[in-house]
KOLSE-893321 format. One line per 10 residues: number of its first residue (from 1); for each residue x, y, z of N, C-alpha, C, CB. Coordinates in Angstrom, 3 decimals. Glycine has a CB too. Layout:
<nodes>
NUM = X,Y,Z,X,Y,Z,X,Y,Z,X,Y,Z ~ ... $
</nodes>
This chain:
<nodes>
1 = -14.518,-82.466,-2.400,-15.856,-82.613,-1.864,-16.069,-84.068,-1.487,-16.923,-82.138,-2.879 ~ -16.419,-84.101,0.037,-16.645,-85.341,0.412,-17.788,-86.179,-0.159,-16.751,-85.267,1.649 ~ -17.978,-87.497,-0.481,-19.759,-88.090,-1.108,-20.200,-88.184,0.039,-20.101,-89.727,-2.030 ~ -22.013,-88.255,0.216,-22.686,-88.181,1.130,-23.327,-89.468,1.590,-23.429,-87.281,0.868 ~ -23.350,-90.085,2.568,-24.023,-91.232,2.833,-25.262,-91.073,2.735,-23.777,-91.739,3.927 ~ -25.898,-91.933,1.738,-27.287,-91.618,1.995,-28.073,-91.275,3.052,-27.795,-92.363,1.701 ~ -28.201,-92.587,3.765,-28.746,-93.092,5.271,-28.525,-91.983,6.380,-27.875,-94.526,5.814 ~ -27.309,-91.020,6.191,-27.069,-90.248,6.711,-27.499,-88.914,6.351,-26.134,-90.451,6.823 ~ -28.219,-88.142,5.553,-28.855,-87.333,4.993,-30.387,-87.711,5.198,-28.361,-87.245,3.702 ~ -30.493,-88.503,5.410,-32.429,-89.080,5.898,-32.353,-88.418,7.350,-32.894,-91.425,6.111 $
11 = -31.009,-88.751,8.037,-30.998,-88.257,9.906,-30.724,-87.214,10.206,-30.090,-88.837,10.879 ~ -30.106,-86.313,9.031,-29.657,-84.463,9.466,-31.134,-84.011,9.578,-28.609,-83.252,7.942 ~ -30.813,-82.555,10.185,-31.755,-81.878,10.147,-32.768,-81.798,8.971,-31.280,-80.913,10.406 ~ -33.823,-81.597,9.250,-34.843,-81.530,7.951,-34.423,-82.417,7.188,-34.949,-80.240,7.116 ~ -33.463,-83.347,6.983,-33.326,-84.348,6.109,-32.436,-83.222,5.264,-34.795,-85.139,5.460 ~ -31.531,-82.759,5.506,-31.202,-82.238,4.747,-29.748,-81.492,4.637,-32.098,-81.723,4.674 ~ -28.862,-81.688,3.715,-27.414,-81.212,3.645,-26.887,-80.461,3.188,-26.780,-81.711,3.365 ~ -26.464,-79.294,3.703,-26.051,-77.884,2.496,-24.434,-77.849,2.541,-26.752,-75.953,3.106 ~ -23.897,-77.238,1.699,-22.435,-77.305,1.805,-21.897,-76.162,0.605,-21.873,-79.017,1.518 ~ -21.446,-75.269,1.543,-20.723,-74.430,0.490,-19.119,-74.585,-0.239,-20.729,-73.193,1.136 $
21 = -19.090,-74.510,-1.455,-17.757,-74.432,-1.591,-17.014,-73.942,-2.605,-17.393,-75.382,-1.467 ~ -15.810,-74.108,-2.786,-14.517,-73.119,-3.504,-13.906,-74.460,-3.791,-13.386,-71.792,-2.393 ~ -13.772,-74.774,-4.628,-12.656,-75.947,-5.272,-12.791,-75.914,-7.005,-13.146,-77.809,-4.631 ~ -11.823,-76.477,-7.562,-11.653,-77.172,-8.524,-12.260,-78.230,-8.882,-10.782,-77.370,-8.526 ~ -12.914,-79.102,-9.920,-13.476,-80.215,-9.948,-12.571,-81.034,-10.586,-14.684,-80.181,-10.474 ~ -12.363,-82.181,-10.505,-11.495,-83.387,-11.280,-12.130,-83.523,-12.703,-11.597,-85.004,-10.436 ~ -11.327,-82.936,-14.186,-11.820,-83.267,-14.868,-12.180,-82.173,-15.741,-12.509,-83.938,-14.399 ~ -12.596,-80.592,-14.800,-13.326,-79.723,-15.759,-11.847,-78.780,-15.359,-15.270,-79.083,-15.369 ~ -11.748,-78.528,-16.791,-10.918,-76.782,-16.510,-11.505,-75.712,-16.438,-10.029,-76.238,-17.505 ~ -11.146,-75.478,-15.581,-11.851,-73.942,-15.424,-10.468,-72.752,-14.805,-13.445,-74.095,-13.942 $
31 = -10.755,-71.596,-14.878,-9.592,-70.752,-14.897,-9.778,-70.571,-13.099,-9.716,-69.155,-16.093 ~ -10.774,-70.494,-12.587,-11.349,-70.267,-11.141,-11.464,-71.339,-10.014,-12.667,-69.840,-11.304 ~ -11.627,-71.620,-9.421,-12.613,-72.561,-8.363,-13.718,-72.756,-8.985,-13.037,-71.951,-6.931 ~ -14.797,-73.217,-8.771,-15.998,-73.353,-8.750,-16.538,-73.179,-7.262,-16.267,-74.559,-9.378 ~ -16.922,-72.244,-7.140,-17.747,-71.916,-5.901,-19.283,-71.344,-6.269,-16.901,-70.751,-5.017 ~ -19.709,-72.145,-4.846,-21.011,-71.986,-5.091,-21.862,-72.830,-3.870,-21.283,-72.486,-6.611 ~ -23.098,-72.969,-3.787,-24.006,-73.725,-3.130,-24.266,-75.238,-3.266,-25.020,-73.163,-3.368 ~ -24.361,-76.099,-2.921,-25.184,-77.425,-2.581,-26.059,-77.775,-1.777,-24.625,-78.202,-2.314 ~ -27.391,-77.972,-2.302,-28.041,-78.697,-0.722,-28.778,-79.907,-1.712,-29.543,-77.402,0.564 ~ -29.186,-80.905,-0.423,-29.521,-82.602,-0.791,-30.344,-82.806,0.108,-28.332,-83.809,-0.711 $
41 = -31.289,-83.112,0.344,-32.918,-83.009,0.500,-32.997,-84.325,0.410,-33.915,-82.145,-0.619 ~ -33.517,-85.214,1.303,-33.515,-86.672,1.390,-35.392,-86.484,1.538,-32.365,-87.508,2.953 ~ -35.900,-86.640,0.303,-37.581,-86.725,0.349,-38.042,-88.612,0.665,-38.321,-86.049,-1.621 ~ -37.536,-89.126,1.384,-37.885,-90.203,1.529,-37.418,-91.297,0.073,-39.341,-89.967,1.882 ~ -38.317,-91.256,-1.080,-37.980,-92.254,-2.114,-37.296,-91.807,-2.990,-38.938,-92.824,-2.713 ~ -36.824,-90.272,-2.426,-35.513,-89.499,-3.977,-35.223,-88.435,-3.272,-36.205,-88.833,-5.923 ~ -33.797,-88.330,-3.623,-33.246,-86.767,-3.759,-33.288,-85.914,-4.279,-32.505,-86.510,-3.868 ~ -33.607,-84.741,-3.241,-33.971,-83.401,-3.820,-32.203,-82.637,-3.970,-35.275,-82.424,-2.526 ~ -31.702,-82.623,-5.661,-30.686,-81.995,-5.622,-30.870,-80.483,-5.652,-29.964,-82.470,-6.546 ~ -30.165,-79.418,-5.272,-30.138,-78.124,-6.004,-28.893,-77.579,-6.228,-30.858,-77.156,-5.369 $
51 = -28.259,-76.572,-6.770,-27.310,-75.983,-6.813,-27.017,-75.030,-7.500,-26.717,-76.536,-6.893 ~ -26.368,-73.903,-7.098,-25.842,-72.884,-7.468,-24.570,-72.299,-7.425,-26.382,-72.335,-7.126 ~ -23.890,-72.628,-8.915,-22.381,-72.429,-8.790,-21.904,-71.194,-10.009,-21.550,-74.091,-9.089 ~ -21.010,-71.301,-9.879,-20.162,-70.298,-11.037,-18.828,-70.513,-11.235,-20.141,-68.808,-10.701 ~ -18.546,-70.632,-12.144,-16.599,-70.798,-12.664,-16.593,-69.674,-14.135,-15.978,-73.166,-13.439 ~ -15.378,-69.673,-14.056,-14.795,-69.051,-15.594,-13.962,-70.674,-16.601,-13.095,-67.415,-15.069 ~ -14.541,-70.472,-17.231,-13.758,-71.333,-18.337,-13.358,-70.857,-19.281,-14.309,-72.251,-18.872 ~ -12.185,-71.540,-20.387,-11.601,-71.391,-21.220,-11.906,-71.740,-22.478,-10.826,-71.694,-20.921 ~ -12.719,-71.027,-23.607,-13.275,-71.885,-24.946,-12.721,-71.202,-26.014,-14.958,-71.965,-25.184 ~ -12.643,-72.091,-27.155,-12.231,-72.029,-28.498,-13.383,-71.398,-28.947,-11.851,-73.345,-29.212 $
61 = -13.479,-70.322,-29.841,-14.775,-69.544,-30.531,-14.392,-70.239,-31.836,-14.848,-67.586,-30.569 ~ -16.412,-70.909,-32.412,-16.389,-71.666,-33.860,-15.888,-71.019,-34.981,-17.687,-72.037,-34.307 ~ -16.021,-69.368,-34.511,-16.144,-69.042,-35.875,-14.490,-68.680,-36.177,-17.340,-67.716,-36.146 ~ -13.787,-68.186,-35.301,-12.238,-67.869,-35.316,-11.278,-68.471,-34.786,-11.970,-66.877,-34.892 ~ -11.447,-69.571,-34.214,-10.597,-70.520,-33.450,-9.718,-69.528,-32.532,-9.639,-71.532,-34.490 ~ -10.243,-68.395,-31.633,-9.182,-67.742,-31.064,-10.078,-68.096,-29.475,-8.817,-65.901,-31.721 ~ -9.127,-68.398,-28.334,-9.188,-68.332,-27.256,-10.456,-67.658,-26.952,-8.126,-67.874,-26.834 ~ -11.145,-67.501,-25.424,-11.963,-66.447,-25.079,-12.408,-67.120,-23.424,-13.340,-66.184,-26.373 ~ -12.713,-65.892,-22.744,-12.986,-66.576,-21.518,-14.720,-66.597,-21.176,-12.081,-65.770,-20.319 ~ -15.282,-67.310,-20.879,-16.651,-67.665,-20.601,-16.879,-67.735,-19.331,-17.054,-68.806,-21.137 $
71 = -18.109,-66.958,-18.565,-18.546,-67.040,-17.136,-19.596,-68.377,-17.012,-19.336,-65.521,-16.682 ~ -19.401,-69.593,-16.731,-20.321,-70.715,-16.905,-20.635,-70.761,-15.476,-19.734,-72.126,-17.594 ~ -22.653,-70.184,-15.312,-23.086,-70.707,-14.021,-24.459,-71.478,-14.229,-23.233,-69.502,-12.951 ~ -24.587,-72.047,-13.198,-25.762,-72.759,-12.755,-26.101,-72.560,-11.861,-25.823,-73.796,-12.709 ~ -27.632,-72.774,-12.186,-29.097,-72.565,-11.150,-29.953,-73.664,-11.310,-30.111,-71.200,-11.518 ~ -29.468,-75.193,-10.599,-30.257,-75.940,-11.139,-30.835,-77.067,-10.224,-29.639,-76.357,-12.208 ~ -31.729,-77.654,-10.393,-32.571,-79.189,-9.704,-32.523,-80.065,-10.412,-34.060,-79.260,-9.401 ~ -32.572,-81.362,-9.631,-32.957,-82.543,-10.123,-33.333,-83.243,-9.114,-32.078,-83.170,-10.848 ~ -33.896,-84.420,-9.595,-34.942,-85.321,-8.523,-33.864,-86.732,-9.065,-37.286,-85.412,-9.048 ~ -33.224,-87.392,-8.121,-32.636,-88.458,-7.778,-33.423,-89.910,-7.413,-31.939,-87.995,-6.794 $
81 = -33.844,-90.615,-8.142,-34.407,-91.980,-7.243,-33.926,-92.462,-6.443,-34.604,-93.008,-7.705 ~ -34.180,-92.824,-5.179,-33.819,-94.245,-4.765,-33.961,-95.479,-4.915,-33.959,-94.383,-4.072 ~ -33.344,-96.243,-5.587,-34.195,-97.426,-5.783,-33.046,-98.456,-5.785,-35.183,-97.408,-7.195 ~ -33.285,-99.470,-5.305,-31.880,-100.808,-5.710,-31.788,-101.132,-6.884,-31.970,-102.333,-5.112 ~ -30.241,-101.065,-7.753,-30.780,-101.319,-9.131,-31.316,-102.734,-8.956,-29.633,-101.184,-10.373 ~ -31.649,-102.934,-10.783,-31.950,-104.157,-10.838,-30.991,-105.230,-11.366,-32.982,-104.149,-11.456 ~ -30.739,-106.666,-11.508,-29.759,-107.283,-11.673,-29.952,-107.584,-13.012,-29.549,-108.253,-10.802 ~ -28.716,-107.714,-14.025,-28.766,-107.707,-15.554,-28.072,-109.083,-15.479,-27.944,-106.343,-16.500 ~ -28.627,-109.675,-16.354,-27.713,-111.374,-16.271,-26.626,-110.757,-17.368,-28.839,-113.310,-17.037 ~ -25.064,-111.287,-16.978,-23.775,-110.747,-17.983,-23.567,-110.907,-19.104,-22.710,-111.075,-17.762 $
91 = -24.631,-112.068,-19.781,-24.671,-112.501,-20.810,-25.712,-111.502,-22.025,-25.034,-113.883,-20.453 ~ -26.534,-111.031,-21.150,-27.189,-110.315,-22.105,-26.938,-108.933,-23.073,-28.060,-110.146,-21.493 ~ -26.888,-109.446,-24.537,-26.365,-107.762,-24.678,-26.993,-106.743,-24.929,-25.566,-107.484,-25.548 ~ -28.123,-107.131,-25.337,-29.880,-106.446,-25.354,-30.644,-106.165,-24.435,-30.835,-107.156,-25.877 ~ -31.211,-105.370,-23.584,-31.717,-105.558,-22.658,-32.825,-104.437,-22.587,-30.793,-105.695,-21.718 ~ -34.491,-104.722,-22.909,-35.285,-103.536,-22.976,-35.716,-102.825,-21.815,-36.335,-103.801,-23.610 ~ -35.635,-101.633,-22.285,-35.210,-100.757,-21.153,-36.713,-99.876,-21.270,-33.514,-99.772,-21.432 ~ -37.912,-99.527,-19.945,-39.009,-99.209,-20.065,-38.948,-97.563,-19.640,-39.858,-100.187,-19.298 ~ -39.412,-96.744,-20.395,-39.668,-95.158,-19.600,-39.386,-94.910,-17.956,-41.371,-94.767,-19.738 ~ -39.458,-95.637,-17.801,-39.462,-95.691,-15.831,-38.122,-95.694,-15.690,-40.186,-97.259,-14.831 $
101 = -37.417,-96.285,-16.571,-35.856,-96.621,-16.050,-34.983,-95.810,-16.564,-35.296,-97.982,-16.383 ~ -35.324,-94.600,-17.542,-35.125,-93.503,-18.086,-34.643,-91.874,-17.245,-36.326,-93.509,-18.730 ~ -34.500,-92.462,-15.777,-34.084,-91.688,-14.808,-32.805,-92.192,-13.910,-35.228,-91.479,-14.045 ~ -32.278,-90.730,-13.247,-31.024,-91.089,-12.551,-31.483,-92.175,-11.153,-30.212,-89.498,-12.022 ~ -31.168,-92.954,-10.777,-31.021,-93.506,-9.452,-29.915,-94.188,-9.302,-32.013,-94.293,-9.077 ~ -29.850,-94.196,-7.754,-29.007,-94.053,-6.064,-29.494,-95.379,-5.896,-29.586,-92.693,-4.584 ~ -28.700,-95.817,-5.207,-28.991,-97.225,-4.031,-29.603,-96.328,-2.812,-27.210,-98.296,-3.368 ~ -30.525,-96.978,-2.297,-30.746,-95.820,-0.783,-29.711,-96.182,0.273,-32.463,-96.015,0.157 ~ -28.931,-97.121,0.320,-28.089,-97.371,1.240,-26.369,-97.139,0.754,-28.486,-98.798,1.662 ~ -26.683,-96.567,-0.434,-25.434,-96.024,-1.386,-24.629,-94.720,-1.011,-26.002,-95.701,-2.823 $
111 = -23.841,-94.105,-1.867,-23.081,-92.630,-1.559,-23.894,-91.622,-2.387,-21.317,-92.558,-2.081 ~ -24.214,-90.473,-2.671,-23.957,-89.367,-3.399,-23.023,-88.957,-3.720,-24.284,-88.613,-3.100 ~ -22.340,-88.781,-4.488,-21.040,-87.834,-5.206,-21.238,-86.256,-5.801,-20.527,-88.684,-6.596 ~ -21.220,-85.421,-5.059,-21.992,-84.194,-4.879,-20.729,-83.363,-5.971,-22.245,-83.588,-2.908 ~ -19.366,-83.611,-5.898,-19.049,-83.396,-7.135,-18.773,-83.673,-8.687,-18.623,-83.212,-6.912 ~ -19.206,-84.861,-8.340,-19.295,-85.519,-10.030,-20.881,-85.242,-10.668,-19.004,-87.571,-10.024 ~ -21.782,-85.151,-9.778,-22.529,-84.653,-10.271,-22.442,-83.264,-10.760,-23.258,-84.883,-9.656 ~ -21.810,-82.172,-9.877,-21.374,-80.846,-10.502,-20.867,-80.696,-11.496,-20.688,-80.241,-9.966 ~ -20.233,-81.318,-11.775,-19.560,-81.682,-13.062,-20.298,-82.221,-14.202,-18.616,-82.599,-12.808 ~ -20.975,-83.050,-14.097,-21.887,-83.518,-15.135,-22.980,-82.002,-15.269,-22.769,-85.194,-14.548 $
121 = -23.107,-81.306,-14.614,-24.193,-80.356,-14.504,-23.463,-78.672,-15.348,-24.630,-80.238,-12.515 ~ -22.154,-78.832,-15.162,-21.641,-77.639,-15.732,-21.120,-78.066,-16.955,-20.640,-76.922,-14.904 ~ -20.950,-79.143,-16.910,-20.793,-79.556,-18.426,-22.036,-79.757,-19.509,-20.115,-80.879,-18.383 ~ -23.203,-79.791,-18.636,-24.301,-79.671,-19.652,-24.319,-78.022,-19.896,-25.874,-80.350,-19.043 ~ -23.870,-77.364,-19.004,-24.434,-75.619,-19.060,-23.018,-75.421,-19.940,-24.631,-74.399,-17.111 ~ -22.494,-75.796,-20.366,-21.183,-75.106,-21.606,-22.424,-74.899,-22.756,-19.454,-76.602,-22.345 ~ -21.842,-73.959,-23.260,-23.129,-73.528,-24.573,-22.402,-74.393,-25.772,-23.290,-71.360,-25.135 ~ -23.590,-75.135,-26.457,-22.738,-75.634,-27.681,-22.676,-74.796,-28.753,-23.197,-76.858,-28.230 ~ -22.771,-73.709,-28.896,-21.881,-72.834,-29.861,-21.617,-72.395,-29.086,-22.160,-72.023,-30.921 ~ -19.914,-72.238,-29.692,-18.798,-71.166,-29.018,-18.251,-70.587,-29.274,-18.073,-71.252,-28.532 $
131 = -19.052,-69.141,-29.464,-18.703,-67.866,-30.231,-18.539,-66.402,-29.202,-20.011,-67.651,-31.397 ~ -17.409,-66.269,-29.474,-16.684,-65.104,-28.803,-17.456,-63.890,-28.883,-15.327,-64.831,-29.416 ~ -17.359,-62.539,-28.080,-18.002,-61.805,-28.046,-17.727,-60.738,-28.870,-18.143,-61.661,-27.063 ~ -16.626,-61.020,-29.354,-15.735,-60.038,-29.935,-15.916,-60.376,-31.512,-14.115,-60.177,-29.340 ~ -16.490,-61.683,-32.131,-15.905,-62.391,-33.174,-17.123,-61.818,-34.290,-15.723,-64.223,-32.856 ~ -16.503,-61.717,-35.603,-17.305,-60.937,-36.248,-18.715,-61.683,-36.912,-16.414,-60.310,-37.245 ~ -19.695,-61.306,-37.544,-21.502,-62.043,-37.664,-21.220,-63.092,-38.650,-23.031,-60.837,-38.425 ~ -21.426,-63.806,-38.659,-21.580,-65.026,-39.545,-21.672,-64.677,-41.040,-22.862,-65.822,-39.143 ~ -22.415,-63.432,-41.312,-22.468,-63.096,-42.570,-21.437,-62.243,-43.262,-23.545,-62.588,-42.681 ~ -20.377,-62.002,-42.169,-19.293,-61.346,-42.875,-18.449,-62.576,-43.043,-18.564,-60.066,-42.085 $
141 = -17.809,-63.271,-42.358,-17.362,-64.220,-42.194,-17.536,-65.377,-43.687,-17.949,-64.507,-40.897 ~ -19.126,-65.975,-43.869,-19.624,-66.675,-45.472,-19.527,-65.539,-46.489,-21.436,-67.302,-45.542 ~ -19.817,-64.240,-46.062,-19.586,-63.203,-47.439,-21.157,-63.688,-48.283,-17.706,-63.726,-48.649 ~ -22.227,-63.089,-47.703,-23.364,-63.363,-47.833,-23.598,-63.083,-48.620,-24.031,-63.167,-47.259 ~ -23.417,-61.437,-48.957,-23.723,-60.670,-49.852,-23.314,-61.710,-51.598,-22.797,-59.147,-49.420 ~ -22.118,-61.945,-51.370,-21.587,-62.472,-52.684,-22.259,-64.396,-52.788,-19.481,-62.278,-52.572 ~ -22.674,-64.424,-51.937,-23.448,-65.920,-51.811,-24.692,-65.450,-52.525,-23.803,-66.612,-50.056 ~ -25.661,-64.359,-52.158,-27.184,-63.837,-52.798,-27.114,-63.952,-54.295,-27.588,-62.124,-52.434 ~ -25.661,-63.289,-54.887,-25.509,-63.120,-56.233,-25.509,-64.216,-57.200,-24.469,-62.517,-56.379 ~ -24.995,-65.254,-56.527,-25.094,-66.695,-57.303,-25.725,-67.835,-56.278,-23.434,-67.242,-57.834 $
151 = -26.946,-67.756,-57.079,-28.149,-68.655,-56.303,-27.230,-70.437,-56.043,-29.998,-68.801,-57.732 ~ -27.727,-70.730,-55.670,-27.365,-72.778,-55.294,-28.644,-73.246,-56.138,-27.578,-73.587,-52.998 ~ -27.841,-74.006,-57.251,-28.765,-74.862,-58.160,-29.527,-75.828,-57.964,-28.268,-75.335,-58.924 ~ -28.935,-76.265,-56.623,-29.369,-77.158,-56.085,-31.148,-77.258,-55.474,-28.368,-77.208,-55.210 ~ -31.678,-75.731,-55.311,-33.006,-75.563,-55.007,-34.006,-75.816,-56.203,-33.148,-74.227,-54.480 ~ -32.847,-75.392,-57.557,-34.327,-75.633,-58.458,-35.069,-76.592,-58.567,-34.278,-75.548,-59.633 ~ -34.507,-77.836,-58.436,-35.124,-78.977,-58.478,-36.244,-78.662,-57.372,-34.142,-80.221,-58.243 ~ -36.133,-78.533,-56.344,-37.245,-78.310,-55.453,-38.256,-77.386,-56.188,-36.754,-77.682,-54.082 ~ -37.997,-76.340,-56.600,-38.990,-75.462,-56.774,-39.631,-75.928,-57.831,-38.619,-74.165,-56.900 ~ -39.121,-77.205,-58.891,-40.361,-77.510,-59.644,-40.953,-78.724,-58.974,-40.093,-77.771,-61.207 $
161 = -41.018,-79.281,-57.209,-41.475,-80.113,-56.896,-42.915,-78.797,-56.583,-40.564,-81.118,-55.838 ~ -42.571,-77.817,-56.419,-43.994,-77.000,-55.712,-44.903,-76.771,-57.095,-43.558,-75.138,-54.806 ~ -44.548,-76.881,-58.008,-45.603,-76.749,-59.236,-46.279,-77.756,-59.455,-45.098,-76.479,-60.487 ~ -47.595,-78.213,-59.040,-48.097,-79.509,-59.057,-48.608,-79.505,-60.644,-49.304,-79.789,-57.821 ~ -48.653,-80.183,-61.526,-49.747,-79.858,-62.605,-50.959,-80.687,-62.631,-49.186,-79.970,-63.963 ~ -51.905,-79.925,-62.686,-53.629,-80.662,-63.046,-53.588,-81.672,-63.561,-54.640,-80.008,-64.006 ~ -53.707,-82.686,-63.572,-54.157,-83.307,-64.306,-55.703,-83.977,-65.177,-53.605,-83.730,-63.869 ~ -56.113,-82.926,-65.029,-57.336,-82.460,-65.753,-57.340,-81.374,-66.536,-58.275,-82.226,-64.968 ~ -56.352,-80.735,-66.902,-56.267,-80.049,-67.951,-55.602,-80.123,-68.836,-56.179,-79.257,-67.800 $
</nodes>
């Protein structure tokens, strides 16, 4: 996937760049391509991202460490700033950083990287538990039943924090 010139996405039609595709990304395994949608929406002071993709990936399940294959898609937006960064003197190693600056931005005369962002975007959509469909309930697995039978001593102490006593009587 080619990056997009900014300056050049302000002059397309509607301000605007769609691009379908079928590739691999640098970085993510996946068993498939990743195919899917892109469009980039040049709103004047930010980019309008969207996208809609799909791959198969390959995950370890927590509870059995056995292989399993996962359908990972996205349906997603984000709003891009434009803005020039700002200059950090090299010396500083502290530097307070205000709510405002708490967002992604672009140089407006910069590139887009329409697949590294995909990538950052399907890597947020991996589920962080990774439990197979097949893999048996958590409570067979700890053996719950035989956990109920011998309480954790460790609560009693709590339960005489809930007994307040009067101290007026």
């Amino acid at each position: 996937m080619d990056k997009f010139y900014i300056p050049q996405i302000a002059k397309a039609v509607d301000s605007t760049e769609r691009i379908e595709f079928k590739e691999f990304i640098d970085g993510l395994e996946t068993l498939t391509p990743v195919e899917g949608v892109l469009q980039v929406r040049h709103q004047g002071s930010f980019l309008e991202v969207k996208a809609k993709a799909a791959t198969i990936v390959t995950l370890t399940c927590d509870r059995t460490l056995v292989k399993f294959n996962h359908r990972l898609s996205i349906d997603t937006s984000e709003s891009i700033w434009l803005a020039e960064p700002t200059p950090v003197a090299k010396s500083l190693k502290e530097i307070e950083v205000g709510f405002d600056q708490l967002v992604e931005t672009l140089s407006p005369k910069g590139h887009f990287d329409p697949a590294a962002w995909l990538y950052e975007q399907l890597c947020l959509a991996l589920p962080h538990r990774k439990i197979a469909p097949d893999a048996p309930e958590l409570s067979e697995v700890l053996g719950i039943e035989q956990a109920e039978s011998q309480p954790d001593t460790r609560w009693a102490a709590l339960k005489n924090l809930l007994v307040i006593p009067d101290p007026y009587e």
